[in-house]
C-alpha positions as CSV (number, residue, x, y, z in Angstrom):
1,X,-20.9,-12.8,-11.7
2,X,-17.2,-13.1,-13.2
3,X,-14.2,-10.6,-12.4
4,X,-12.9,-9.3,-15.7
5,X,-9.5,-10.1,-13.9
6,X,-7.6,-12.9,-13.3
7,X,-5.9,-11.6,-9.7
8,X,-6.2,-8.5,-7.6
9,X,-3.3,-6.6,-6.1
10,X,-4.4,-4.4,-3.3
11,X,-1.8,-2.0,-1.6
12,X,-2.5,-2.1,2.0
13,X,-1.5,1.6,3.6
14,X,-4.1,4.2,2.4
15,X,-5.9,1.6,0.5
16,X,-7.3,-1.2,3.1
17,X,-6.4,0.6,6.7
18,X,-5.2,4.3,7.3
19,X,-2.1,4.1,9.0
20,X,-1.1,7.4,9.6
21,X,-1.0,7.4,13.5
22,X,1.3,4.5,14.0
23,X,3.9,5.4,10.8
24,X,3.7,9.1,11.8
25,X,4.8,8.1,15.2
26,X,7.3,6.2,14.4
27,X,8.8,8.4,11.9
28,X,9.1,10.8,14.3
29,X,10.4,8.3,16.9
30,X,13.2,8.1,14.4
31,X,14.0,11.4,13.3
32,X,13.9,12.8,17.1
33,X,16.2,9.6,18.1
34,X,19.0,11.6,15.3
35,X,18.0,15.3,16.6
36,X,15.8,15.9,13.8
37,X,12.4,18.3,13.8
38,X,9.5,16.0,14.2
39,X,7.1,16.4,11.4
40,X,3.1,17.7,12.1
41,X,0.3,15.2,10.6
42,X,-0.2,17.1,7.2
43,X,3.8,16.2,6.5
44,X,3.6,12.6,7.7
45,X,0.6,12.2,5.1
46,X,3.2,12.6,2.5
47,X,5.1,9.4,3.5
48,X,2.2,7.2,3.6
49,X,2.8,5.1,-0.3
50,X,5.9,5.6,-1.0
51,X,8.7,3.2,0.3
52,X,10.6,4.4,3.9
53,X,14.2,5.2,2.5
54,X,12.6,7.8,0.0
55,X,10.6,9.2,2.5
56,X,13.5,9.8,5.0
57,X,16.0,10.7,2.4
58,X,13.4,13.9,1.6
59,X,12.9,14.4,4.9
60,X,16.5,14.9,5.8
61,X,18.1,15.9,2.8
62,X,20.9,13.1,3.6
63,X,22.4,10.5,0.6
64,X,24.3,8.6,3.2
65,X,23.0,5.1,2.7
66,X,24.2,3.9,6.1
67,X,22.7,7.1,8.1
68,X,19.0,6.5,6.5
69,X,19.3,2.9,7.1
70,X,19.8,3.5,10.5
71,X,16.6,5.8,10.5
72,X,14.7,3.0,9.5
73,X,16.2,0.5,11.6
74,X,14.8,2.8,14.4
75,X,11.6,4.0,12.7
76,X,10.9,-0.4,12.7
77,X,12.1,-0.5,16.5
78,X,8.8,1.4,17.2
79,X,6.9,0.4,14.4
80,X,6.7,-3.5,14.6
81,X,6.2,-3.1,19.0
82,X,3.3,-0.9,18.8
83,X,2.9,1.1,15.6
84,X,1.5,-1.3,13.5
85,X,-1.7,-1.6,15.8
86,X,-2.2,2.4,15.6
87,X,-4.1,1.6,12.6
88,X,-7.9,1.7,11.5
89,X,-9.6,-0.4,8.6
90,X,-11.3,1.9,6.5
91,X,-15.4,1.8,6.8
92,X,-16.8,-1.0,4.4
93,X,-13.6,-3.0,3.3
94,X,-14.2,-5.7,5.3
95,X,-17.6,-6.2,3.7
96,X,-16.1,-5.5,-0.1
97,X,-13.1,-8.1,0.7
98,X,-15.5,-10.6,1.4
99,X,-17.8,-10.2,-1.4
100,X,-15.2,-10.3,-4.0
101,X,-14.0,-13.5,-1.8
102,X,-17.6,-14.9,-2.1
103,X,-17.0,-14.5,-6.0
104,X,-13.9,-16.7,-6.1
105,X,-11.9,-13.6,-7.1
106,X,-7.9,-14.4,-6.2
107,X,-6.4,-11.5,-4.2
108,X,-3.2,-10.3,-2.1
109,X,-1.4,-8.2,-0.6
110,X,1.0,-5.8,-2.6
111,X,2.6,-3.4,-0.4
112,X,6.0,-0.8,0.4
113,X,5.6,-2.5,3.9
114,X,7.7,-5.3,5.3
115,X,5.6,-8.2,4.9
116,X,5.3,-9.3,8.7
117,X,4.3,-5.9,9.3
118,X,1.7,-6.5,6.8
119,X,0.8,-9.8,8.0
120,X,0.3,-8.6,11.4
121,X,-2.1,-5.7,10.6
122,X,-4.3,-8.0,8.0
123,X,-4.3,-10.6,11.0
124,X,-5.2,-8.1,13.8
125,X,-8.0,-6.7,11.3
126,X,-9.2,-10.6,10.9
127,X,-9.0,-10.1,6.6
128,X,-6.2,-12.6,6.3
129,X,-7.8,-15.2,4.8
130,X,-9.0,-13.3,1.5
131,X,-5.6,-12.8,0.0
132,X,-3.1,-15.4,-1.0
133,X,-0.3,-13.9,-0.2
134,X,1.8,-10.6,1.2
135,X,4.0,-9.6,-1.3
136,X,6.2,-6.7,0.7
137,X,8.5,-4.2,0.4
138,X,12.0,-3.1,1.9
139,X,14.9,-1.2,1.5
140,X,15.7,-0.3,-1.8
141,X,12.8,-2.2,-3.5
142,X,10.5,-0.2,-5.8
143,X,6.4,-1.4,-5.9
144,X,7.3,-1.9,-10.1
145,X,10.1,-3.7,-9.3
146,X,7.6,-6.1,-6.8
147,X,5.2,-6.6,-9.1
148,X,7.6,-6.7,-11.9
149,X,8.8,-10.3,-10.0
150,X,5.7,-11.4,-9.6
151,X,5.0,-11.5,-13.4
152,X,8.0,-13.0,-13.6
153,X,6.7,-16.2,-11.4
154,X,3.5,-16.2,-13.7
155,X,1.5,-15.1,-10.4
156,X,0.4,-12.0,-12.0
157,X,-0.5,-11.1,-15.7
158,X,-1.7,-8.3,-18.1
159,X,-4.9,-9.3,-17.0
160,X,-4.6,-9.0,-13.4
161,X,-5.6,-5.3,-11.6
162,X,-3.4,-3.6,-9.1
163,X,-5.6,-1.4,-6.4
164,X,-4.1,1.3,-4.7
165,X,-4.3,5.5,-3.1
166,X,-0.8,6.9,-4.8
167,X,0.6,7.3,-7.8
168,X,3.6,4.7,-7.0
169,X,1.0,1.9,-7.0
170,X,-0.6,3.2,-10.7
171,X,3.1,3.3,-11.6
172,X,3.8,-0.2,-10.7
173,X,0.9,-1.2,-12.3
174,X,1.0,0.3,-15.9
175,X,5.1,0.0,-16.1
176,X,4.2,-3.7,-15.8
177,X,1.4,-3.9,-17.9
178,X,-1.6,-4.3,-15.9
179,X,-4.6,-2.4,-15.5
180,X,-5.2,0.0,-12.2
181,X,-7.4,1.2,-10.0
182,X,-7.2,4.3,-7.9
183,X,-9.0,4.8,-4.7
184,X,-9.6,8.5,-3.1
185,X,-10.1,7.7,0.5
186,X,-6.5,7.1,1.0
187,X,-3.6,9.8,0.5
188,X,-3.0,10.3,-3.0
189,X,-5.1,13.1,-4.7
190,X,-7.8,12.6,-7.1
191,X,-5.6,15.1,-9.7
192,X,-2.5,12.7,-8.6
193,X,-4.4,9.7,-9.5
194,X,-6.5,10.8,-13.1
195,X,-2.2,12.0,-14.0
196,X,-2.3,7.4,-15.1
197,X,-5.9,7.9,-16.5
198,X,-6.6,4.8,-14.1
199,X,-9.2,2.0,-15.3
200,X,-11.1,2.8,-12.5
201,X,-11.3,5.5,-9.6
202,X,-13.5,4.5,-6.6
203,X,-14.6,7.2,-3.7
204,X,-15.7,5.1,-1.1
205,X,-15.1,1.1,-0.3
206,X,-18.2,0.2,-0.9
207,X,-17.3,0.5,-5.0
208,X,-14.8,-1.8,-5.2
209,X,-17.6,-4.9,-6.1
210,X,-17.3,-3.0,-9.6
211,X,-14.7,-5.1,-9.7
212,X,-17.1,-8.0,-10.3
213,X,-18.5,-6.5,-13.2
214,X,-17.4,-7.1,-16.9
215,X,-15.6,-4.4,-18.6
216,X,-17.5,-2.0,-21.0
């Protein structure tokens, strides 16, 4: 069987492992550390996708660069000791991963995260080895702008797919010319993701070997 596409992107927070405990945590870590309210779990959900300085900025209402660098300085203090372990693979990605590996299909990491936080949490779920890199985030770096480098390089094409659970990853994808894929057991809404009339829109992890199927 042979993937219509020539590389895989796949975002990793919402998309591969739900991450909610450990980033809600630690955002709250931070905003308490600066006297702020912590936020309950329905408002942490909201920060999962989108990269940390938006998410604070929103939170707090502040524009002073230095103030929500320091937010994030201390949301990482937590984060990369224990709150990228409070973290659970989603049911039947493993198993997907490795029969789209079994096919040959090239794959990586594309995510808002720092990379060695990335790194760590594909090692500790043991599904390092299917992707050829960690391409991550960090301040003031938009997911297009990622990918955008990456077609730069020639690693990624117009035929390549990018996977993802919020609207920034269909964004990065169709600003840069390749095709997306939405998947509905992360955080973004189904109404959030149909908005990019995604090529695909998968409901459980079991789904994504469509992937190995030819386009109709």
């Amino acid at each position: 069987m042979t993937c219509p596409y020539d590389f895989i992107l796949f975002d990793l927070d919402g998309t591969l492992s739900d991450p909610i405990d450990g980033i809600g945590r630690s955002i709250n870590y931070a905003l308490e550390h600066f006297a702020y309210a912590p936020l309950d779990h329905a408002q942490q959900a909201i920060c999962i996708g989108p990269p940390l300085y938006h998410s604070f900025a929103r939170i707090t209402g502040s524009t002073d660069e230095a103030h929500l660098t320091a937010l994030i300085d201390k949301y990482r203090e937590r984060y990369g000791s224990v709150g990228y372990a409070e973290n659970q693979l989603y049911p039947g990605i493993a198993e997907a991963l490795q029969a789209l590996s079994a096919q040959g299909v090239p794959m990586a990491v594309c995510t808002s995260k720092r990379a060695d936080f990335a790194e760590r949490i594909l090692d500790m779920f043991g599904i390092a080895e299917h992707f050829r890199f960690v391409d991550g985030g960090d301040i003031h770096l938009e997911k297009w702008q990622q990918i955008e480098r990456l077609r730069a390089r020639g690693i990624v094409t117009e035929a390549s797919l990018m996977v993802g659970d919020r609207d920034v990853d269909m964004i990065a994808a169709q600003r840069n010319g390749l095709s997306a894929a939405g998947v509905l057991w992360g955080y973004g809404s189904r109404a959030e993701l149909s908005a990019f009339a995604p090529e695909h829109l998968f409901s459980a992890a079991s789904e994504l070997v469509q992937l190995l199927a030819p386009l109709s």
